[in-house]
C-alpha positions, 0 to 999 in steps of 0.5 A: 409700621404698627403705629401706622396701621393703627392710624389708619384703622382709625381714620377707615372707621371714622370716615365710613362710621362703621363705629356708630352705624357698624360692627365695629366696637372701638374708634379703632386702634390697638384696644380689644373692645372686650377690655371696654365695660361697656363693650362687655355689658352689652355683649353679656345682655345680647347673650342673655337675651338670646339665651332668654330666646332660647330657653322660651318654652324649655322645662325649668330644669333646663332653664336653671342648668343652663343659667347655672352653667353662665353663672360658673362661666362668669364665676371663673372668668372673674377669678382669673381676672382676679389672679386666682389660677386653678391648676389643671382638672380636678383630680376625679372622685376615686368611686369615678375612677374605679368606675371607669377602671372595671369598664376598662377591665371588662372591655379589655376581657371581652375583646380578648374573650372575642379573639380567642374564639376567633382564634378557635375557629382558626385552629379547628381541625389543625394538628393538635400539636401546631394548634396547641404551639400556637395558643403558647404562643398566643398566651405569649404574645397576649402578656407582651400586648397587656405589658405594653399597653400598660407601659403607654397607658399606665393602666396596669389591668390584674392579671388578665 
């Protein structure tokens, strides 16, 4: 079954010369066009012209981030061809994380800061005794959401 299909993807391309005069890239048959270097050589000088288009009129520093963005892009596709594997992300640099620790931080505390006011408000001419049973319970209950949230997230914020 496979073999025939690939004998007649063959034949269609050559009858209708879709080869020459077409978009396809191959003869046909089971290849990728992208393990032809010839294929791939003609497609980088398409993107390179069209990035060339593109960048017609952009600052220089555009011009060299974004070459230097292909440029990468080239550089990691060799190295896989190559057999080199980088596991995964890159662990950040430990001054992002702290970074982005203290954001989180400060963004669990004013959205807490904003429910208890809004809990405030609630409260307002209730019976003390009730109004004070329910921020216990609310403090209660904002330890239970800070233990799960860290359970799920790992995030253990201090105290808060």
């Amino acid at each position: 079954m496979e073999g025939e299909l690939s004998d007649q993807e063959v034949r269609l391309i050559a009858e209708h010369d879709t080869y020459r005069n077409g978009l396809n890239c191959t003869p046909g048959g089971e290849s990728s066009p992208m393990l032809n270097p010839e294929v791939v050589a003609k497609v980088r000088a398409t993107w390179d012209r069209k990035l060339e288009a593109e960048l017609e009129g952009a600052d220089k520093e555009e011009v060299l981030r974004r070459k230097g963005n292909l440029a990468r892009r080239r550089e990691r596709k060799e190295e896989l061809k190559a057999g080199i594997v980088r596991n995964g992300r890159q662990a950040p640099h430990p001054r992002c994380s702290e970074t982005w620790n203290r954001k989180r931080e400060k963004q669990a505390e004013e959205t807490e800061a904003r429910r208890l006011a809004a809990e405030d408000k609630r409260l307002e001419g209730m019976d003390p005794k009730r109004a004070a049973a329910i921020r216990k319970y609310s403090k209660h209950a904002k330890q239970y959401r800070l233990a799960k949230y860290a359970a799920r997230t790992g995030n253990f914020l201090a105290n808060s």
